[in-house]
C-alpha positions in Angstrom: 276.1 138.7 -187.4 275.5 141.1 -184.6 273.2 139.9 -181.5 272.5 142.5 -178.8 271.1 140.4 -175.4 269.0 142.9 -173.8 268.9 141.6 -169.7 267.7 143.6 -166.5 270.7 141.6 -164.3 274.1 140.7 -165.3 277.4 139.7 -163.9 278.6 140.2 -160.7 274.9 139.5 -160.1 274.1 136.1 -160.6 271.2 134.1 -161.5 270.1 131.3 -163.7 269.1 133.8 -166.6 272.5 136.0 -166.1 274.6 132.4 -166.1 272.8 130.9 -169.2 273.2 134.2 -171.4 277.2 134.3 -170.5 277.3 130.5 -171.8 275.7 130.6 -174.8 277.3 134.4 -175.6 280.7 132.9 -175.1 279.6 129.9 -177.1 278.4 132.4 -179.9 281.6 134.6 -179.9 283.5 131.5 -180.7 281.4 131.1 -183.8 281.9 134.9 -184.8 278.9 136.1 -183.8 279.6 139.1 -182.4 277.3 139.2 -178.9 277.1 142.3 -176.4 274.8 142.4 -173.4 273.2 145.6 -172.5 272.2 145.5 -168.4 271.6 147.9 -165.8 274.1 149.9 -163.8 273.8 148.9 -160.1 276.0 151.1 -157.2 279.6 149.7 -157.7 279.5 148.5 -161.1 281.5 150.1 -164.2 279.4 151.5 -167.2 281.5 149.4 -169.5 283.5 146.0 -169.0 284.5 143.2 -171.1 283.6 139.9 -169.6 285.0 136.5 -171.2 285.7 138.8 -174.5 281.6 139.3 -174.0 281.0 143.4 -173.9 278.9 144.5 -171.3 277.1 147.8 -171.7 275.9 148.9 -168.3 272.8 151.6 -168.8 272.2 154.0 -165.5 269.6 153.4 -163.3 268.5 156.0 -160.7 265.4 157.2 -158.7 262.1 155.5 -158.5 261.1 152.7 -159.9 259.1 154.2 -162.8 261.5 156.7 -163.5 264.4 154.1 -163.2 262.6 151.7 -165.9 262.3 154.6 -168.4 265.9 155.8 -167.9 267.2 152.2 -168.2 264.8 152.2 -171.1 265.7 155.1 -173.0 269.3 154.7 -172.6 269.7 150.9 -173.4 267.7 152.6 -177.0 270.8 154.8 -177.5 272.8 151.9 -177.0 271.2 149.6 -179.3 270.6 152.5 -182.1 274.3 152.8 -181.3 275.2 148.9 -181.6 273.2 148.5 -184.9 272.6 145.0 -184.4 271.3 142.3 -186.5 269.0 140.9 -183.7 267.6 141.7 -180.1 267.1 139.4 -178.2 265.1 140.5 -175.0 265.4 138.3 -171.7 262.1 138.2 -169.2 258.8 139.8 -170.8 259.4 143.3 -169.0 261.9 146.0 -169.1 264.3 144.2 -171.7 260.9 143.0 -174.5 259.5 146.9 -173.9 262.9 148.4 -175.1 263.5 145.8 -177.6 259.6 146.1 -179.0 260.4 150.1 -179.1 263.4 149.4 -180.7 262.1 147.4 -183.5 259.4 149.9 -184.3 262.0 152.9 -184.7 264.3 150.8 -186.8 262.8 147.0 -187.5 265.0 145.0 -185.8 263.7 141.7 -185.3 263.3 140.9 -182.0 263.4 137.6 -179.7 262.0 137.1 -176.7 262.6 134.7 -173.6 260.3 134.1 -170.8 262.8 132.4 -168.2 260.3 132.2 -165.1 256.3 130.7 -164.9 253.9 129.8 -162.0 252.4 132.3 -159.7 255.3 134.5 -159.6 256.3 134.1 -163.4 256.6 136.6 -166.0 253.3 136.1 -167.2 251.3 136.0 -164.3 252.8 139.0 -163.2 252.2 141.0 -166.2 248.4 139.8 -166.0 248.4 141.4 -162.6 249.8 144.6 -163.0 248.0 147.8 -164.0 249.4 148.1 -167.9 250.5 144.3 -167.7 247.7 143.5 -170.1 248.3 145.6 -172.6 251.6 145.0 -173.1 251.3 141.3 -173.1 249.1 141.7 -176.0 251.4 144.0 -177.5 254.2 141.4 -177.1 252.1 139.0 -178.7 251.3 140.8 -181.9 254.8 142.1 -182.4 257.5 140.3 -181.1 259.1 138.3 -184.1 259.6 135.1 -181.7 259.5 133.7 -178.5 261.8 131.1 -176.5 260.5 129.3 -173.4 262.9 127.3 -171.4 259.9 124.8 -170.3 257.2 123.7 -171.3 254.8 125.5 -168.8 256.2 129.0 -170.1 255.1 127.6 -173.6 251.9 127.1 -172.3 251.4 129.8 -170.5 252.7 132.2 -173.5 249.9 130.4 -175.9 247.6 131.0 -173.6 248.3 134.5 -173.1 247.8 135.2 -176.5 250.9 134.4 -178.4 250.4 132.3 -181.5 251.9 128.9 -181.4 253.9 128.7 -184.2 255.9 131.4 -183.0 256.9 129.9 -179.4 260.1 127.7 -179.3 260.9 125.4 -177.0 264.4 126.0 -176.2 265.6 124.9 -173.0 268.5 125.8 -170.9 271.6 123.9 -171.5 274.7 123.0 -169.6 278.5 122.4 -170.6 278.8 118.8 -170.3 282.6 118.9 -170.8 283.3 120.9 -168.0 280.8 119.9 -165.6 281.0 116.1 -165.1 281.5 113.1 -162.4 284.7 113.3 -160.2 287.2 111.2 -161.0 287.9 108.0 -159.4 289.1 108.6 -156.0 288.5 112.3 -156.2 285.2 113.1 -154.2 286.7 112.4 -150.6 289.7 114.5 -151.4 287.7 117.6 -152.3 285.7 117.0 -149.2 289.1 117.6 -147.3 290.3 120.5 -149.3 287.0 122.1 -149.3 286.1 121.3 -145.5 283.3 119.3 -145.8 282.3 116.3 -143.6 282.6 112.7 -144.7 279.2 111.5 -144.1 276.0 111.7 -146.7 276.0 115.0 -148.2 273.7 116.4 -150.0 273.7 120.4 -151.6 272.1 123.1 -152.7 272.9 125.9 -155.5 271.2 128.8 -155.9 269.9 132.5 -154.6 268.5 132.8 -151.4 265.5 134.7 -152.0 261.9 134.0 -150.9 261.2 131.8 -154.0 263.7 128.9 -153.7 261.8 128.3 -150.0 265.2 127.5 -149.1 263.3 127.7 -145.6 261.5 124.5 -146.3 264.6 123.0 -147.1 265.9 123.8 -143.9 262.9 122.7 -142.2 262.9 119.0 -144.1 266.4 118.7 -143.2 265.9 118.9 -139.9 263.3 115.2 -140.2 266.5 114.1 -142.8 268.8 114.3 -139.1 266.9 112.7 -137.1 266.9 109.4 -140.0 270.5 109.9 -140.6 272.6 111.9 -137.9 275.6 112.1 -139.9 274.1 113.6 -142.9 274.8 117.0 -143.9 273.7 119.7 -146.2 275.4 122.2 -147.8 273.7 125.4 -149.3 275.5 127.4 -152.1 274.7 130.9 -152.4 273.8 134.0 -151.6 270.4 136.2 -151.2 268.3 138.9 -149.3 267.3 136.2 -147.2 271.0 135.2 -146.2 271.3 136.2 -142.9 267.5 135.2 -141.8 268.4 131.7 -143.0 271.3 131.3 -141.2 269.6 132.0 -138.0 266.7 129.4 -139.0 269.1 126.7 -139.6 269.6 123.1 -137.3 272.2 121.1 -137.3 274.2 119.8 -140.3 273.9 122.5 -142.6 276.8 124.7 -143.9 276.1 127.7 -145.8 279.4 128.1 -148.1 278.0 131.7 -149.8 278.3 132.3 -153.1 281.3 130.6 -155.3 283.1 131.5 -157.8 283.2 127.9 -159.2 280.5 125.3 -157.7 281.1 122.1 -159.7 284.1 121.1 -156.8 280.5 121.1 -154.3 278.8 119.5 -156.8 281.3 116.4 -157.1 281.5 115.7 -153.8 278.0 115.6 -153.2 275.8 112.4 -153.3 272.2 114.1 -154.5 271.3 117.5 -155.4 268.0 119.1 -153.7 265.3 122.2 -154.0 262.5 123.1 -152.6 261.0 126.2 -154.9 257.5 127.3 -155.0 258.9 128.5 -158.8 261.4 128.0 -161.3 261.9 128.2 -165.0 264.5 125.4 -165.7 267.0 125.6 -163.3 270.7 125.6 -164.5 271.8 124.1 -161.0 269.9 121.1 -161.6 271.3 120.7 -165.4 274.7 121.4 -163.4 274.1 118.8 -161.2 272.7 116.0 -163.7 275.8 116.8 -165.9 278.0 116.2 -162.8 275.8 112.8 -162.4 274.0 113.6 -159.3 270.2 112.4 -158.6 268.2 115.7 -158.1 265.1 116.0 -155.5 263.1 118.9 -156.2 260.0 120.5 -156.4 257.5 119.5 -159.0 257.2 123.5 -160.1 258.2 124.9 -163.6 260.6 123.1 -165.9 261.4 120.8 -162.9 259.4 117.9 -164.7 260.7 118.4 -168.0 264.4 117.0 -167.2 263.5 115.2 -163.6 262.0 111.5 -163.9 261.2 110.0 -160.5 263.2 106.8 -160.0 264.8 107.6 -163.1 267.4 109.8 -162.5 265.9 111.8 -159.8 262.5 112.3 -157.1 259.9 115.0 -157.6 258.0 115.9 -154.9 255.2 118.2 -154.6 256.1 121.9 -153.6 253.9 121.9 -150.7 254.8 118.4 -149.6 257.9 118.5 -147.1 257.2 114.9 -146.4 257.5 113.7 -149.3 260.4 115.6 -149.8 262.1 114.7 -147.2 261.6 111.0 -147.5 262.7 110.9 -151.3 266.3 112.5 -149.6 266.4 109.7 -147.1 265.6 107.2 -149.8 268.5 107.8 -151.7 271.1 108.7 -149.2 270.3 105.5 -147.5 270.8 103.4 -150.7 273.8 103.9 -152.6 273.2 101.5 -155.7 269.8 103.6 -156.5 271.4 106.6 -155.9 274.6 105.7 -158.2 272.0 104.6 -161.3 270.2 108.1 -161.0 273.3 109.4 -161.1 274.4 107.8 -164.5 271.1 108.6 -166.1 271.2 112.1 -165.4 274.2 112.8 -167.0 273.1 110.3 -169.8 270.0 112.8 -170.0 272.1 115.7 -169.7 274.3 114.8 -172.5 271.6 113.9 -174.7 268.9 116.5 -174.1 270.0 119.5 -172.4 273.6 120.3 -173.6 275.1 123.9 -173.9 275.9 123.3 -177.8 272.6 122.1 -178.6 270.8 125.0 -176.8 273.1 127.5 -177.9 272.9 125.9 -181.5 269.4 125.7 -181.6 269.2 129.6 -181.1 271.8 130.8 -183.4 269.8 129.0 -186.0 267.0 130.9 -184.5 268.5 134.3 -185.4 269.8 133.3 -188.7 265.8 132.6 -189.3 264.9 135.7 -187.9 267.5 137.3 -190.2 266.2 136.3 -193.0 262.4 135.5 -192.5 259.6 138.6 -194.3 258.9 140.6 -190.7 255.3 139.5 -190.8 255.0 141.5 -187.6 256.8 144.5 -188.2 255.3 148.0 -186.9 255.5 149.3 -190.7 253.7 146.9 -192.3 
């Protein structure tokens, strides 16, 4: 089986929908499938590169941003006429789903879809807003093959922008719990020392700065965490276009550590995991951190709810709330025994529900149906 991953965004640019396809495309190639990613070129980047033994096609991108689109658009078609492959599978309902719907008209490939983003901001919402959004959504809706939604908002949401139920599948992120899991005994303080951290409570954050993580509320909630528990410190993992701005809003006790290479060290020698986004789909950081058997306290936005469980093994707190927020911090870093039995039932959770095999599993067994299936929805029908 051939599987082309269609994605506006790959590697060295990082995201939760750039990290989740290199998982599960690894986890495919050691199955034989054979997986290639076609992305856009950015300044810097090689058309070609093999990643992980993953190809990466890299289409050019110039001008505009309507004349980009439909050069990205009508090379990554050359690409995939050129790949042949067995099944598309388009990430976020824009650039990627238009080629791959164009695509399966001029030679019937079946086509998969993934929404990785709802709320306000999501993929959705914004396609409702824009000009030709509409149209294309109900496009999408008659003639994509299949959809994935990594929460169960986007599942809503998809349903009730037209798409018929029994072709959305709930298929949510997933995490490898064999590499990401607790320090060992004795461990945490000495990656503290090697990493340069302070000893006291430490909590973290992992993701991009950009305007929708509100990393800026963050900073403003720790600030009420400090003046509860002086020594406490938080450490923000990343990097954004609001980098720089963030640095200059930040108080006392937080380090900003850029983006790594590897963040599970951060993670185990943290004691909670936080995030303050206005939106998410599911975030991989907070799979990484249940895996690693931290409590996470996050917004109640997106896919948040699915895997977090207040006093379970984490706190949700409402997105506008930085009160509640920061009080659900305090909680925990103040008492250890909680904060331990959160821990152990996120990875418990973790383990049991949101695993890399059984995502990745769940859609290979996708694409074999697709394969296979009568193209109900096929433009030559």
């Amino acid at each position: 089986m051939r599987v082309a991953m269609i994605i506006q965004s790959y590697y060295p640019r990082v995201g939760g929908a750039e990290r989740q396809v290199d998982a599960v495309s690894r986890w495919l190639l050691e199955r034989d499938v054979d997986v290639h990613v076609v992305t856009r070129r950015y300044p810097g980047m090689s058309a070609f590169e093999v990643l992980a033994g993953v190809p990466v096609h890299r289409m050019p991108v110039s001008g505009p941003k309507v004349a980009a689109s439909l050069a990205y658009t009508l090379a990554s078609l050359r690409m995939v006429q050129r790949l042949s492959p067995d099944v598309l599978h388009a990430h976020e309902l824009f650039s990627p789903t238009t080629t791959a719907l164009v695509a399966k008209r001029l030679w019937g490939v079946p086509v998969l879809a993934t929404s990785h983003l709802s709320g306000i901001d999501g993929e959705i919402s914004r396609l409702q807003r824009e000009p030709l959004g509409p149209a294309r959504l109900r496009a999408f809706s008659a003639h994509i093959d299949a959809f994935t939604a990594i929460s169960r908002e986007i599942v809503a949401e998809l349903v009730a922008g037209g798409v018929d139920e029994d072709r959305c599948h709930f298929i949510p992120n997933g995490v490898d719990v064999d590499s990401y899991r607790p320090a060992l005994n004795g461990q945490k303080m000495s990656l503290r020392v090697e990493l340069g951290l302070p000893a006291g409570p430490l909590a973290v954050f992992s993701g991009r700065l950009v305007q929708a993580k509100r990393v800026d509320r963050l900073l403003r909630v720790w600030t009420h965490v400090r003046r509860e528990i002086p020594s406490a410190s938080l450490v923000i993992v990343g990097e954004g276009s609001q980098g720089d701005w963030l640095r200059q809003q930040a108080g006392e006790g937080v380090l900003f550590v850029g983006r790594q290479g590897n963040v599970l060290p951060f993670l185990q020698t943290a004691d909670l995991f936080t995030m303050s986004s206005d939106t998410e789909g599911l975030p991989v950081a907070v799979l990484e951190a249940m895996a690693v058997g931290l409590p996470s306290v996050v917004t109640a936005v997106g896919g948040n709810p699915d895997v977090i469980e207040t006093g379970y093994n984490g706190w949700l707190a409402p997105a506008d709330d930085e009160l509640a927020l920061g009080q659900a911090i305090i909680r925990l870093l103040r008492d250890e025994p909680l904060r331990l039995e959160l821990g152990r039932n996120a990875r418990i959770r973790a383990m049991g529900q949101y695993s890399l095999q059984s995502s990745a599993q769940s859609l290979l067994d996708l694409y074999v149906q697709l394969m296979t299936s009568p193209r109900r929805w096929s433009f030559h029908d």
